[in-house]
Structure formats: structure tokens, C-alpha cells
DOZAFI-22054 format. One record per residue: residue number from 1; z, y, x of N, C-alpha, C, CB in turn; residue in one letter. Coordinates in nm, 4 decimals. Each point is the difference from the previous one (the first is absolute). Glycine has a CB too. Example, Ala and Ser with C-alpha at 12.3 -4.5 7.8 and 13.67 -1.06 7.14 Angstrom:
// residues 2
+------+----------+----------+----------+----------+----------+----------+----------+----------+----------+----------+----------+----------+------+
| titi |      npz |      npy |      npx |     capz |     capy |     capx |      cpz |      cpy |      cpx |     cbpz |     cbpy |     cbpx | zagu |
+------+----------+----------+----------+----------+----------+----------+----------+----------+----------+----------+----------+----------+------+
|    1 |   0.7800 |  -0.5690 |   1.3190 |   0.0000 |   0.1190 |  -0.0890 |   0.0000 |   0.1200 |   0.0900 |   0.1246 |  -0.1173 |  -0.1892 |    A |
|    2 |  -0.1966 |   0.2223 |   0.1542 |   0.0060 |   0.1190 |   0.0820 |   0.0730 |   0.1090 |  -0.0770 |  -0.2145 |  -0.0628 |   0.1184 |    S |
+------+----------+----------+----------+----------+----------+----------+----------+----------+----------+----------+----------+----------+------+
***
This chain:
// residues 67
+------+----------+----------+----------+----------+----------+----------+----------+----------+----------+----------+----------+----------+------+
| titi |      npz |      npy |      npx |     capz |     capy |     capx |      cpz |      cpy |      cpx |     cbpz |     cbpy |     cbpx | zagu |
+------+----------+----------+----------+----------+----------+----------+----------+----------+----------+----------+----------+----------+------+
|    1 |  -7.9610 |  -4.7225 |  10.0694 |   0.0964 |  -0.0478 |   0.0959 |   0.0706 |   0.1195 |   0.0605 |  -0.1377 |  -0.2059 |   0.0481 |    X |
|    2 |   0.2646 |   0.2158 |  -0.0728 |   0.1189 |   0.1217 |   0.0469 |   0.0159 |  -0.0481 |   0.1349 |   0.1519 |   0.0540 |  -0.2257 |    X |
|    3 |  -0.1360 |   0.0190 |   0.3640 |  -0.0056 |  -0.0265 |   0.0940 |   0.1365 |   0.1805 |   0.0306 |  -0.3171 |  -0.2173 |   0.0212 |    X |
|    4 |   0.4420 |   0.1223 |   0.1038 |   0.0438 |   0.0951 |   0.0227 |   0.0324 |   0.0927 |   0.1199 |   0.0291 |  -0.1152 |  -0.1661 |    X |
|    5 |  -0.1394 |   0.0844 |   0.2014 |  -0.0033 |   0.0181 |   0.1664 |  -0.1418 |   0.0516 |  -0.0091 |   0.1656 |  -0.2068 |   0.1225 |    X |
|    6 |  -0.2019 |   0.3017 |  -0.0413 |  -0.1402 |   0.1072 |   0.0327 |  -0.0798 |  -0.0829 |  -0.0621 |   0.0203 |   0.1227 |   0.2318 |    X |
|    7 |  -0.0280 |  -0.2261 |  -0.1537 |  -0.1602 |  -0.0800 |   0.0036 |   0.0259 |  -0.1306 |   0.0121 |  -0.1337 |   0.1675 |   0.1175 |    X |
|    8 |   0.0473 |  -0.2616 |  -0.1541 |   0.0032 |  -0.1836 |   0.0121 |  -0.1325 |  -0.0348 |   0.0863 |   0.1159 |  -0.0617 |  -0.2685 |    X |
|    9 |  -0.1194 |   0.0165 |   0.3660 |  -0.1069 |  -0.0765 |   0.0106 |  -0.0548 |  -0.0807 |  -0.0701 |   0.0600 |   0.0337 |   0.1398 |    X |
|   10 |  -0.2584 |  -0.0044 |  -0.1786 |  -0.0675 |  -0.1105 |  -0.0633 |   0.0059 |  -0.1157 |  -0.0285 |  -0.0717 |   0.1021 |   0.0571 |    X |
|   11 |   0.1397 |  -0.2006 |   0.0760 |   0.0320 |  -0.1028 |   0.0089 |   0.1887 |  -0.0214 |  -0.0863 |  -0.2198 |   0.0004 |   0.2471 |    X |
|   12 |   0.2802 |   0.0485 |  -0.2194 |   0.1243 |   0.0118 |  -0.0539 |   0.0050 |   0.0089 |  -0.1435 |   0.0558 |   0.0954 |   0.1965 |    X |
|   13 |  -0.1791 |  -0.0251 |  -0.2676 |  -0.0473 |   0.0521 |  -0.1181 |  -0.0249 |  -0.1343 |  -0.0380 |  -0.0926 |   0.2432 |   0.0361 |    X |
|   14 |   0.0039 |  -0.3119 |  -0.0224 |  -0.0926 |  -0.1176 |  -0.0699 |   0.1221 |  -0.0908 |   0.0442 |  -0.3080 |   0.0472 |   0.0248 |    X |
|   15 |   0.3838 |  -0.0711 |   0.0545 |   0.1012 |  -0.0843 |  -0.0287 |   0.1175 |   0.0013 |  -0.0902 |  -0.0791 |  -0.0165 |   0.1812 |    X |
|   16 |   0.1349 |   0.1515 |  -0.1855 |   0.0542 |   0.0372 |  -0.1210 |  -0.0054 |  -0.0044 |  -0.1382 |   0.0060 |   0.0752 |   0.1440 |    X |
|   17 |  -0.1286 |  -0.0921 |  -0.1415 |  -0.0843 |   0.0583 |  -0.1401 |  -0.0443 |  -0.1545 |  -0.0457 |  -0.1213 |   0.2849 |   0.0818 |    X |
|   18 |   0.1302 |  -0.3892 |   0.0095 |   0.0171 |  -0.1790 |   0.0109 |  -0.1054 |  -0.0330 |  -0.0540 |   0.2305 |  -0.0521 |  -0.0239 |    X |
|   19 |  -0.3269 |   0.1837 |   0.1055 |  -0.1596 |  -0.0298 |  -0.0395 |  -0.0987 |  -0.1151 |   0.1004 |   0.0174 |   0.2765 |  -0.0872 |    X |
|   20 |   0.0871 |  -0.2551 |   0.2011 |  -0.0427 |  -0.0741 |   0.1285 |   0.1397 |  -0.1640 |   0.0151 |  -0.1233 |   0.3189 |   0.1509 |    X |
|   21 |   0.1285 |  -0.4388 |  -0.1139 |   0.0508 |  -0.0693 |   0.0389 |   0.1550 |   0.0230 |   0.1337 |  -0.2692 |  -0.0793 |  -0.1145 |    X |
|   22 |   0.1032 |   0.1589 |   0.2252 |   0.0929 |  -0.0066 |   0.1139 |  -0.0808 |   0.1579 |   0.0883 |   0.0690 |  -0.3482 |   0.0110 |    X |
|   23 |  -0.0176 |   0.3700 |   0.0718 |  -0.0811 |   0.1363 |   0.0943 |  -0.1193 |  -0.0891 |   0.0396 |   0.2182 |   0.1679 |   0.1294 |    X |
|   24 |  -0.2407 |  -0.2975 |  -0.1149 |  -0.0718 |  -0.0012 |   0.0784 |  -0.1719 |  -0.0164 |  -0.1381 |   0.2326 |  -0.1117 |   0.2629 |    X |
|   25 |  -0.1928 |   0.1041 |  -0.3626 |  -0.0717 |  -0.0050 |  -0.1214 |  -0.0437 |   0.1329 |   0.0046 |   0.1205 |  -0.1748 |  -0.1329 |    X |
|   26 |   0.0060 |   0.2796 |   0.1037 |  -0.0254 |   0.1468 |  -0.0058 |  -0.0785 |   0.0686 |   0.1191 |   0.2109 |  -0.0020 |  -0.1297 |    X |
|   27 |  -0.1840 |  -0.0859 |   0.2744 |  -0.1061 |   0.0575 |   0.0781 |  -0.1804 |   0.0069 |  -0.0187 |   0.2082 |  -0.0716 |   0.1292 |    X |
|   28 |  -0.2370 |  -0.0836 |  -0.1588 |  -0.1063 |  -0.0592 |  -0.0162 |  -0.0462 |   0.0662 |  -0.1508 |   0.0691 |  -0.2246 |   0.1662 |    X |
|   29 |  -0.0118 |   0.2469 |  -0.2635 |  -0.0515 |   0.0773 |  -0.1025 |  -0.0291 |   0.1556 |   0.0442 |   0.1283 |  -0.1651 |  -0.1600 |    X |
|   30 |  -0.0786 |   0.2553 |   0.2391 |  -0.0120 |   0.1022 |   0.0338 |  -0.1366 |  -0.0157 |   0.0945 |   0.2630 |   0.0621 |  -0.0440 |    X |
|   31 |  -0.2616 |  -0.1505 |   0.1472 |  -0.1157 |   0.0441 |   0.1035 |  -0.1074 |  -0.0719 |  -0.0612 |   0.1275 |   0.0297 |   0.2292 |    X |
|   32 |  -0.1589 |  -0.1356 |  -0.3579 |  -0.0703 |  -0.0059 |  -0.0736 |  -0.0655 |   0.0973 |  -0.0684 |   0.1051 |  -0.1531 |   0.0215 |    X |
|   33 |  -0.0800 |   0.2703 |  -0.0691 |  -0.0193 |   0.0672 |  -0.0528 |   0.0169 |   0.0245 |  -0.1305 |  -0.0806 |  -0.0195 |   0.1616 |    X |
|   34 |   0.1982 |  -0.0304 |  -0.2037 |  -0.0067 |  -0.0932 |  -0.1819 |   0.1251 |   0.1096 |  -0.0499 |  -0.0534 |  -0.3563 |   0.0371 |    X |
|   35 |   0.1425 |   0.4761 |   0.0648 |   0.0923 |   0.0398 |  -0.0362 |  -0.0338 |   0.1953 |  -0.0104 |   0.1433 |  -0.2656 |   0.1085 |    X |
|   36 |  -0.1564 |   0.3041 |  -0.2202 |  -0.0036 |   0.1009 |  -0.0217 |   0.0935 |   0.1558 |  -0.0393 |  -0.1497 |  -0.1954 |  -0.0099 |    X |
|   37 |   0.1295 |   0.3151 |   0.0990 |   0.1314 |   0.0765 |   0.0165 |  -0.0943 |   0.1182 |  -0.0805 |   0.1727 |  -0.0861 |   0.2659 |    X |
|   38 |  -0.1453 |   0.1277 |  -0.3313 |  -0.0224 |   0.1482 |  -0.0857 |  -0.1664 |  -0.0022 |  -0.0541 |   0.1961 |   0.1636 |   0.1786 |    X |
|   39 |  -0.2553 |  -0.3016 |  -0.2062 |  -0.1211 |  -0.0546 |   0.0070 |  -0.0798 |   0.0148 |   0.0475 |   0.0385 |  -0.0235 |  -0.1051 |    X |
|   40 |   0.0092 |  -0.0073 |   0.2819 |  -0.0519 |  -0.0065 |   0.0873 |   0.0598 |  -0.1635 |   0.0744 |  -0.0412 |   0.3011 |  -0.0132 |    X |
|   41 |  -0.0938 |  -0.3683 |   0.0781 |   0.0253 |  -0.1067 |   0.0736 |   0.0874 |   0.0604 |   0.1153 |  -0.2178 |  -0.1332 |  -0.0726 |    X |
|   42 |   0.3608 |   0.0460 |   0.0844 |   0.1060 |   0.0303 |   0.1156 |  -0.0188 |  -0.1053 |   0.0813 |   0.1745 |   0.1164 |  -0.1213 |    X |
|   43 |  -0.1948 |  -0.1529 |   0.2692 |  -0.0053 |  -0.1195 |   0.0830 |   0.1297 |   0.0435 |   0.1184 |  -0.3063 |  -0.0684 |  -0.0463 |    X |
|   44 |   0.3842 |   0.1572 |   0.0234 |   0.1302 |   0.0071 |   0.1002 |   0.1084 |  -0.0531 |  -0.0990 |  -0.0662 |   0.2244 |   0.1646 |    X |
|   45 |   0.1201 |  -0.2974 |  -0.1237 |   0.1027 |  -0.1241 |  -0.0294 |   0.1571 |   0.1243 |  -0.0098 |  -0.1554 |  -0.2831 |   0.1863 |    X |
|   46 |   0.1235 |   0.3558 |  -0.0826 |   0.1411 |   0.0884 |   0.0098 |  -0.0126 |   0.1443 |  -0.0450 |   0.0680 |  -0.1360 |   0.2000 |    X |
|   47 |  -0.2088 |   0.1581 |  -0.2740 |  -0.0121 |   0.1306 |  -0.0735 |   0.1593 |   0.0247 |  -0.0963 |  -0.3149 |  -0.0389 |  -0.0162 |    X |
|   48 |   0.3593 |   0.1890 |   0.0661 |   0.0965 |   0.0462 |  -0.0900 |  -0.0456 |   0.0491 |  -0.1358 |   0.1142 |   0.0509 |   0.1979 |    X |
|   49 |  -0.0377 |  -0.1543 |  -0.2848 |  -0.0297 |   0.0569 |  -0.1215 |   0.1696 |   0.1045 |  -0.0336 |  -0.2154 |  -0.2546 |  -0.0915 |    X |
|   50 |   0.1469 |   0.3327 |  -0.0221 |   0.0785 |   0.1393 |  -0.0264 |   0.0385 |  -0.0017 |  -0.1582 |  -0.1436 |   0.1483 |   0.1968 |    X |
|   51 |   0.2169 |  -0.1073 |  -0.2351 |   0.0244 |   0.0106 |  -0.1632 |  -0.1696 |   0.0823 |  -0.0539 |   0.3499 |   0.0482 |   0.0126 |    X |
|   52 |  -0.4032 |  -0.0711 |  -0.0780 |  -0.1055 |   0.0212 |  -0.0494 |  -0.1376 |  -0.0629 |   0.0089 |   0.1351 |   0.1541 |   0.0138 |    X |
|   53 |  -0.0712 |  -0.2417 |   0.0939 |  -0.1554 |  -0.0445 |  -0.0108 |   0.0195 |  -0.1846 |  -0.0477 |  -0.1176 |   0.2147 |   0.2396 |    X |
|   54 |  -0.0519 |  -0.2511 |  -0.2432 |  -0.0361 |  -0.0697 |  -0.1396 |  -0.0113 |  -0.1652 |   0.0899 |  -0.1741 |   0.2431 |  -0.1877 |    X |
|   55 |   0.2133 |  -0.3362 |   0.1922 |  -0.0629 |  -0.1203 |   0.0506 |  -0.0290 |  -0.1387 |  -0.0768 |   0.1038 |   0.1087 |   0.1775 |    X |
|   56 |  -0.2619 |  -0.1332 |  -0.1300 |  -0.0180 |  -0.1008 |  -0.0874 |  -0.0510 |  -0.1015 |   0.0847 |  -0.0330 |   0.1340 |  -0.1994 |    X |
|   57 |   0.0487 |  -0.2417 |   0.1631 |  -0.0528 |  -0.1525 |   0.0125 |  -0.0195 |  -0.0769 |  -0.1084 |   0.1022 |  -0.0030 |   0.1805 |    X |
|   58 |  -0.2434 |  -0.0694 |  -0.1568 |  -0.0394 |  -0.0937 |  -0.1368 |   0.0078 |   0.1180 |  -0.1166 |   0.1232 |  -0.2680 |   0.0792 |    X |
|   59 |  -0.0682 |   0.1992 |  -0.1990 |   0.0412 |   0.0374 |  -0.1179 |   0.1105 |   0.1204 |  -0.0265 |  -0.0699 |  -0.2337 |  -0.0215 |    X |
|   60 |   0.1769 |   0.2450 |   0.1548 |   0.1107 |   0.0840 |   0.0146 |   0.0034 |   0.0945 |   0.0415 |   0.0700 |  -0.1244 |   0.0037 |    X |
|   61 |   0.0202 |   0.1968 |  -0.0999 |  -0.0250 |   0.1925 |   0.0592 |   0.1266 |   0.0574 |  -0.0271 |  -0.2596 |   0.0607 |  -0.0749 |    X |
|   62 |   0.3382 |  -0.0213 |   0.2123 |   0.1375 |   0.0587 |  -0.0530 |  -0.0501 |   0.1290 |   0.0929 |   0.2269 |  -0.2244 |  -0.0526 |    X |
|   63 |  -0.1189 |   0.3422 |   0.0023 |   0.0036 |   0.1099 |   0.0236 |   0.1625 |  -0.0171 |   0.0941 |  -0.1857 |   0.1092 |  -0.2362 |    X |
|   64 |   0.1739 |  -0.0237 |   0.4002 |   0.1218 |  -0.0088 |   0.0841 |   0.0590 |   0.1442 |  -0.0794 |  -0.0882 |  -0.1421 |   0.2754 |    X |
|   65 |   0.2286 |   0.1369 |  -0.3683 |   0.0865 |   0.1112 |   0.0181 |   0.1513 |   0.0213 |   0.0166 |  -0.1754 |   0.0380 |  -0.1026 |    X |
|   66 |   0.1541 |   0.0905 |   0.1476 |   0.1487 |   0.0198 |   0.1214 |   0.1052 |   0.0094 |  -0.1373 |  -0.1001 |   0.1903 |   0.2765 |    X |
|   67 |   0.2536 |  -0.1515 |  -0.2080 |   0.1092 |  -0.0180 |  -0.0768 |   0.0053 |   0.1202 |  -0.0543 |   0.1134 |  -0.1633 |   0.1171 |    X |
+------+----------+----------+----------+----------+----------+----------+----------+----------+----------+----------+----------+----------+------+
***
């Protein structure tokens, strides 16, 4: 996922990525613990993600990179 601006929020991410329904899905999957940032469990909903790093949920794994 090409992103062209610094950073996306987690939540902004999993909605984009139309891995989540709605924010309020993408919240509840994050403070679940079910959403993973550089394979590590992430539970902040508004963690900045950066071109390089890795996020997964379930089955899905995209890599954030810049322009």
C-alpha cells in the first residue's frame, strides 16, 4: 500500500486496505489484540504507521510504502 503523506494511522490503514467494515470494527480489532505492526501485537488504534513497516490481520499482510 503506497501512501503519500508521512504516515497513516492504523485505523485509517485497515480501512483503506477494506480489511475493516467501519473505524468502529478497526477499533475493536486493534484493542482486541488481533492487529499486528512489524510482528508485534499493536492495541493503539492511532499508532503511526511509516513506509516500511509490515501490518497484518487474520490472513493479511501488506507492507506501508512511501512515494
Amino acid at each position: 500500500m503506497r501512501i503519500d503523506t508521512e504516515f497513516i494511522k492504523l485505523d485509517s490503514f485497515l480501512k483503506l486496505m477494506a480489511w475493516v467494515e467501519s473505524g468502529g470494527q478497526a477499533k475493536q480489532f486493534v484493542l482486541d489484540g488481533m492487529v499486528f505492526v512489524n510482528g508485534e501485537v499493536e492495541t493503539r488504534r492511532g499508532r503511526k504507521l511509516y513506509p516500511g513497516d509490515v501490518v497484518e490481520l487474520f490472513d493479511e499482510r501488506e507492507t506501508v510504502e512511501g512515494n
